[in-house]
N, C-alpha and C positions, 0 to 999 in steps of 0.2 A: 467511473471505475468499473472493470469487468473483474479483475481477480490478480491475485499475489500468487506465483507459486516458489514454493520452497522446496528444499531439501529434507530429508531425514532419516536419520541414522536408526530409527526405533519406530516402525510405521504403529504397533500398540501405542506403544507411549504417544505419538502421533497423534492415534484416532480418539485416545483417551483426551488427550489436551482439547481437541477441537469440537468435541459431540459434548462429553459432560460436562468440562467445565464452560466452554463458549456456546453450548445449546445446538451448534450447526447441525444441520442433516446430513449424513454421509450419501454420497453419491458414485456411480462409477464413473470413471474418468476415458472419454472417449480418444483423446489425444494419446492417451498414454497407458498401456494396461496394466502397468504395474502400480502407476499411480491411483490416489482418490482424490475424490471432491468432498468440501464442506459448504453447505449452502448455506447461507445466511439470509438471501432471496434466492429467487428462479434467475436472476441476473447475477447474480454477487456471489463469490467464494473464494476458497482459500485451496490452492492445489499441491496435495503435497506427494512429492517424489522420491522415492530411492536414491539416496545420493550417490552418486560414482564413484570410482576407488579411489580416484583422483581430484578428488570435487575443488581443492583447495579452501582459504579460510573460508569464505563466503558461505551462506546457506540458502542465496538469493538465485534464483533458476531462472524467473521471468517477469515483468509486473506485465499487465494486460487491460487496456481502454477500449470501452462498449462503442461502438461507430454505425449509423445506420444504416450503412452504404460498404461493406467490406470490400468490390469489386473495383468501385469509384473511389472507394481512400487508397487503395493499394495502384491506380493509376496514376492518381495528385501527384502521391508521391513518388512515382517514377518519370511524373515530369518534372518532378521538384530537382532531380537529379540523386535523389537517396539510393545507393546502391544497395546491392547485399538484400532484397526483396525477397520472400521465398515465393513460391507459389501461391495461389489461392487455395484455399482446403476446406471442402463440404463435409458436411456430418447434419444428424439427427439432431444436435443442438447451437444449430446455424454454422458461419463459413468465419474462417479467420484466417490472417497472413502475421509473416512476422519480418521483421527489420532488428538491427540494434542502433543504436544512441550513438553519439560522438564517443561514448567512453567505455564502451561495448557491451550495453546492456543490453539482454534480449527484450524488445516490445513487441504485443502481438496486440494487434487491435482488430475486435471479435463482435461481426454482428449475429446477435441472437434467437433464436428460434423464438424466442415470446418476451413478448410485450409486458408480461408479470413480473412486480417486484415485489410483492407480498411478502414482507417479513416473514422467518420462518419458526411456527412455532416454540417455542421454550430456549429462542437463541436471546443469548444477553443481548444481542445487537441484529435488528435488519438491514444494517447499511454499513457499507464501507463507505468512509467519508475521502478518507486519502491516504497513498502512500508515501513513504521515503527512502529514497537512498543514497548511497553516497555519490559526492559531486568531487573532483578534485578542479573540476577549470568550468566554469558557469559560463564564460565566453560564448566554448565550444557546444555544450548544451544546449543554452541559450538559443543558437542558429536553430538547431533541431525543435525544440519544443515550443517557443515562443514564435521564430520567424518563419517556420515552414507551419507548423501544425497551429499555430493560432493561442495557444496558453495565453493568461491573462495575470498580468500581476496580482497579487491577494497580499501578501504580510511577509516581511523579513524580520529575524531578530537573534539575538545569541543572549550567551549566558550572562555576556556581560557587557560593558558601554563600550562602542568603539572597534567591535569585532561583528562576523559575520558569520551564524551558523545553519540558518534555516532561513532557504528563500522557498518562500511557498507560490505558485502560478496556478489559478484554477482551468479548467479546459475548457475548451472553446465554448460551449453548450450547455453549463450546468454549475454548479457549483462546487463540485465533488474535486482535489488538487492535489498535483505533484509538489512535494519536497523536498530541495534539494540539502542532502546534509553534507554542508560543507566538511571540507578538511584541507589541513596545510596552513601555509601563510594565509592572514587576514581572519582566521577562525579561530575557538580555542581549542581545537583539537590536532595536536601534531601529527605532524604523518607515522613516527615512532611507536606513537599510539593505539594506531588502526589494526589490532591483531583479532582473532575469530570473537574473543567475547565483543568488543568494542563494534564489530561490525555485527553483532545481532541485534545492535542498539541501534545502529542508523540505519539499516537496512527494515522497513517494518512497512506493518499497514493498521488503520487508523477506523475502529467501529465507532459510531455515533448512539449516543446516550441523550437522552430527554432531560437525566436527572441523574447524576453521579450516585450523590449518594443513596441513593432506590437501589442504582444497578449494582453497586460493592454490595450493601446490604444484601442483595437477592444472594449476592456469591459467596458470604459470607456465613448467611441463613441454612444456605443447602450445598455447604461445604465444599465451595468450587473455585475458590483461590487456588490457584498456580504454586505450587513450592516455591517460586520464585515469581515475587511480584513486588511493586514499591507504590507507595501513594495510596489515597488524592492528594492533589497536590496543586496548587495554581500553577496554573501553567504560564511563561511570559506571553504567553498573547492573550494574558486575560480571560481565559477558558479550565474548569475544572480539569483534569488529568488522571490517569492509574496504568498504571502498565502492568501485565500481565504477560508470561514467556511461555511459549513450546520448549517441548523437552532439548531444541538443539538451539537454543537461547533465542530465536527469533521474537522480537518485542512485537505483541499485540494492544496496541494502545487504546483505552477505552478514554472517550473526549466528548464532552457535551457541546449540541451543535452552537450554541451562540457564547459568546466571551460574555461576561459578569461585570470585569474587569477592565481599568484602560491597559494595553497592551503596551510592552515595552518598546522603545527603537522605532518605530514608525508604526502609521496609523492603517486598519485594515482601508483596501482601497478597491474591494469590491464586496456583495452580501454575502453573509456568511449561510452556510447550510442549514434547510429547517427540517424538519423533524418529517 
């Protein structure tokens, strides 16, 4: 994973939610000058934008995967036959392109100026583990991220027996995984459902914890709970859980890397992230 960027309506409340209570380092944003960066590492962060007047419910703007090759992934894929390719784009903190998804997500996949992942001092998390968003046709995806790009299966499971709400696929080279948060038939989430709170809930990205309850503790110690947070909580795949929100409900989910627990619904079927 290179980075989640979002939307927001309150770039304070923004930089307040991302520096003190999540530790991140603020950074400027070379893509975008109205935007910023928060660093979690020199590789990893969270980019948050001005939202547009029109932004609609979503607060979701782009997810972004680190590639070692920016010049040679953006040709794969134009022989893969992936339309809609932007340019190549240099900067001071390496080159990136961007494509969107079967269901028109923006992806930018971003190789970087250093090799550094060094957690970033006094951040609750030095890693992004994985993000999510929403899926209405896994088919269509599927082509994109599994048959062109190489994704690997990891664990599916929902809230309850018999339905499907989260297929997870790690990428090709790591352990770090997309998401997909179902919705519609075969889910329990109806499509009726899907309005702006609901979509701050599927729409997220995923820090890794050593130790749940250390990391609440720490945020609880030095008074850096989110107004709006729920958990620990087992998660069904057998892994501790807490979730924490930006001020425009964007879930930032706090998850220890290895499951405790056997997981619901099927068994994980590749290693899970370490530490």
């Amino acid at each position: 994973m290179s980075h989640l960027a979002v939307y927001s309506t309150d770039r304070a409340a923004s930089e307040h939610f991302y520096t003190t209570i999540l530790g991140a380092r603020k950074g400027a944003d070379p893509e975008t000058a109205a935007g910023a960066r928060y660093y979690f590492s020199p590789q990893q962060f969270v980019e948050v934008l001005p939202a547009p007047a029109h932004h609609g419910k979503s607060m979701l703007a782009h997810v972004a995967y680190n590639t070692a090759d920016a010049a040679a992934m953006r040709a794969y894929l134009l022989a893969r036959g992936v339309t809609g390719t932007s340019a190549l784009h240099h900067g001071e903190d390496g080159e990136w392109f961007s494509v969107h998804d079967p269901e028109g997500n923006e992806v930018q996949f971003v190789q970087p100026a250093t090799s550094d992942t060094t957690a970033v001092a006094g951040a609750i998390s030095g890693r992004i583990i994985h993000v999510g968003y929403l899926v209405h046709d896994r088919a269509r995806e599927d082509v994109f991220y599994r048959d062109i790009l190489g994704f690997r299966p990891y664990w599916h499971g929902a809230m309850k027996e018999g339905a499907v709400d989260w297929i997870s696929q790690q990428v090709p080279d790591g352990t770090d995984w997309l998401e997909y948060m179902m919705v519609g038939p075969g889910s329990t989430v109806p499509l009726d459902h899907v309005d702006a709170h609901q979509l701050g809930v599927l729409n997220h990205l995923s820090l890794g914890v050593p130790n749940m309850e250390a990391a609440v503790t720490t945020l609880i110690d030095q008074d850096r709970l989110s107004p709006r947070h729920d958990g620990p909580q087992m998660g069904r795949d057998g892994k501790w859980q807490a979730n924490l929100y930006d001020p425009d409900g964007t879930r930032v989910e706090l998850m220890e890397f290895q499951p405790v627990a056997k997981p619901c619904c099927s068994p994980f079927t590749a290693e899970s992230p370490k530490q």
